[in-house]
C-alpha positions in Angstrom: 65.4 -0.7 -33.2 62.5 0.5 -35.1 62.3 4.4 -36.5 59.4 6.0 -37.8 58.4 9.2 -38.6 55.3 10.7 -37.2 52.1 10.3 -40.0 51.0 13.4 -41.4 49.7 16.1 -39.3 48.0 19.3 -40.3 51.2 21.5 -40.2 52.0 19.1 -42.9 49.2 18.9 -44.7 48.9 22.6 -45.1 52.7 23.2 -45.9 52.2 20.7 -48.7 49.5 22.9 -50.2 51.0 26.3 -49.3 55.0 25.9 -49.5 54.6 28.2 -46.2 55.0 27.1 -42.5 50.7 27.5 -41.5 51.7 29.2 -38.2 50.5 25.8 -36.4 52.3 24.9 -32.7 51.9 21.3 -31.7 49.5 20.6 -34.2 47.2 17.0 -34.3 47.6 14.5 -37.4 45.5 15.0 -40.6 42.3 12.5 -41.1 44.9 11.3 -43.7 47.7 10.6 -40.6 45.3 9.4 -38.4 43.9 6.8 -41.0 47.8 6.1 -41.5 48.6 5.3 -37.7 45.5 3.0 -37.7 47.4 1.2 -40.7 50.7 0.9 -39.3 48.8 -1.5 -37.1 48.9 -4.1 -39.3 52.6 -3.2 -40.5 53.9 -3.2 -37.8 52.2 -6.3 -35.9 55.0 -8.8 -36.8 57.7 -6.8 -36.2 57.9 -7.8 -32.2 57.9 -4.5 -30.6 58.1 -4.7 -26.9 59.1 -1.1 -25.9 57.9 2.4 -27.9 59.7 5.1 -27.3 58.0 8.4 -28.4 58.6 12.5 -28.7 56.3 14.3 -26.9 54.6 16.2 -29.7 51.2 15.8 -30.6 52.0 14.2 -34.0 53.8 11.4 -33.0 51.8 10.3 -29.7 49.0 10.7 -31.8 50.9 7.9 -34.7 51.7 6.0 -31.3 48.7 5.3 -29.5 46.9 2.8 -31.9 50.0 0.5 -32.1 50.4 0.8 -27.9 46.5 0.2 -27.3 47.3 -2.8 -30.3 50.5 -4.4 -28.3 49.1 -3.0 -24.6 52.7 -1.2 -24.2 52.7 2.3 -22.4 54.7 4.8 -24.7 57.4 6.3 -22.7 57.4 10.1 -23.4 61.2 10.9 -24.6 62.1 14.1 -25.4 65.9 13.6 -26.8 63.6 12.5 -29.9 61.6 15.5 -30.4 61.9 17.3 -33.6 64.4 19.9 -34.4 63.2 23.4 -33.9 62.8 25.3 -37.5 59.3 25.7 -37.9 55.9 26.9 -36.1 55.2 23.0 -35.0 58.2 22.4 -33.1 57.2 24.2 -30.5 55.1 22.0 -27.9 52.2 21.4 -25.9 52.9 22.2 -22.4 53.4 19.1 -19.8 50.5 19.8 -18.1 48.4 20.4 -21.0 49.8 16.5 -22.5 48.8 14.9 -19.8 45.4 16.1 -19.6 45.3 14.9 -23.2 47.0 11.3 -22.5 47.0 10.9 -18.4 47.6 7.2 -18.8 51.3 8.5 -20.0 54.0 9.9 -17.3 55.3 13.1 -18.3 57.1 13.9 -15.2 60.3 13.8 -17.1 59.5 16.9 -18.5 59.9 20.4 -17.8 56.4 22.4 -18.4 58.0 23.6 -21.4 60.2 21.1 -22.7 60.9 21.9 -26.3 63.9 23.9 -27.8 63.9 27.3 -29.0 63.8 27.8 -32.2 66.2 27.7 -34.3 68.3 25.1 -33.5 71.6 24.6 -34.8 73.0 21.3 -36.4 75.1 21.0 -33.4 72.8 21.0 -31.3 70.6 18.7 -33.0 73.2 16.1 -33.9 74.7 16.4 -30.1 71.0 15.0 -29.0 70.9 12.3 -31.8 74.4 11.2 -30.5 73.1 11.3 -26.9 70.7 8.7 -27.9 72.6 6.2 -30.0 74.7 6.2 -26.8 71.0 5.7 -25.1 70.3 3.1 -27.3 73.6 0.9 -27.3 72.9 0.2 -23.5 69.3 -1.0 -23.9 69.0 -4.6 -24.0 65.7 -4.1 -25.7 67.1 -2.3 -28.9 66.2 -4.5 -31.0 62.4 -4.4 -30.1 62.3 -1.0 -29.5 59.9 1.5 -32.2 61.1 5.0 -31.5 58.2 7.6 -33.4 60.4 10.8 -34.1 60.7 13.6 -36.9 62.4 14.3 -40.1 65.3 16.0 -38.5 66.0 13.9 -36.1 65.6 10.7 -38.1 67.8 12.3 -40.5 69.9 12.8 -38.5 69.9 9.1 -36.9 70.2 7.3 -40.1 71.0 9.7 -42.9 67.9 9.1 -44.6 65.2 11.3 -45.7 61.5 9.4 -44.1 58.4 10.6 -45.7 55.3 11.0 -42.9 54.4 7.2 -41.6 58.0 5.6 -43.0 59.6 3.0 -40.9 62.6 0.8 -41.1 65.0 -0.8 -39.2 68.3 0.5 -37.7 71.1 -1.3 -36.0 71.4 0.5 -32.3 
């Protein structure tokens, strides 16, 4: 499969300034993030995604969608990805209010609010990242397969620290 971390969104942006969480739920990518996604484009073309996998956050449908319009693939929403909940922007948009915002995408998987309390513990972070390298060993598509996530949960996937818009690959 294919990790990457969301490209930079304004909770992002601001902390980077401020050293202080901005107070921002669900917040959109930066004009820097959203030039970013456009880019990953062309990274990412030769790579033979067939299948994206994506948290339900604004952030990383927003690094999604110009790679999916790109390969015509429909991002399927999945919520085992989503970021671990420490900060203002881990908590969501509502169901209802994403698919208002992207009603090409099926969120009927989700509850209206689907995102963890905050704060989560390592345990329960890590039992969601083991629930989905279970997932992911089943999928015959692993090895095409981008999955846009968070620094918590990629952390906790690979043991590697992404920066906003970092990809790589990693065996399922």
């Amino acid at each position: 499969m294919i990790i990457l971390r969301h490209c930079e969104s304004e909770f992002n942006r601001l902390y980077t300034v401020t050293g202080r969480d901005p107070g921002l739920s669900d917040p959109p990518l930066s004009t820097r993030g959203r030039v970013h996604a456009q880019r990953l484009v062309q990274e990412l073309a030769g790579e033979g995604i067939t299948r994206i996998l994506v948290s339900p956050f604004t952030r990383a449908l927003e690094t999604a969608t110009p790679l999916a319009r790109a390969l015509n693939i429909t991002p399927e929403i999945t919520p085992l990805v989503r970021e671990r909940a420490m900060y203002s922007c881990d908590e969501g948009s509502c169901a209802s209010t994403l698919y208002e915002s992207w009603p090409h995408l099926n969120f009927d998987a989700l509850e209206e609010v689907w995102w963890t309390a905050a704060p989560e513990s390592d345990g329960m972070m890590q039992n969601r990242v083991q629930h989905f390298r279970t997932f992911m060993a089943q999928q015959p598509d692993a090895g095409t397969t981008l999955v846009v996530s968070h620094w918590w949960f990629l952390l906790g996937l690979c043991g590697e620290s992404l920066e906003n818009g970092d990809w790589q690959h990693l065996s399922a």
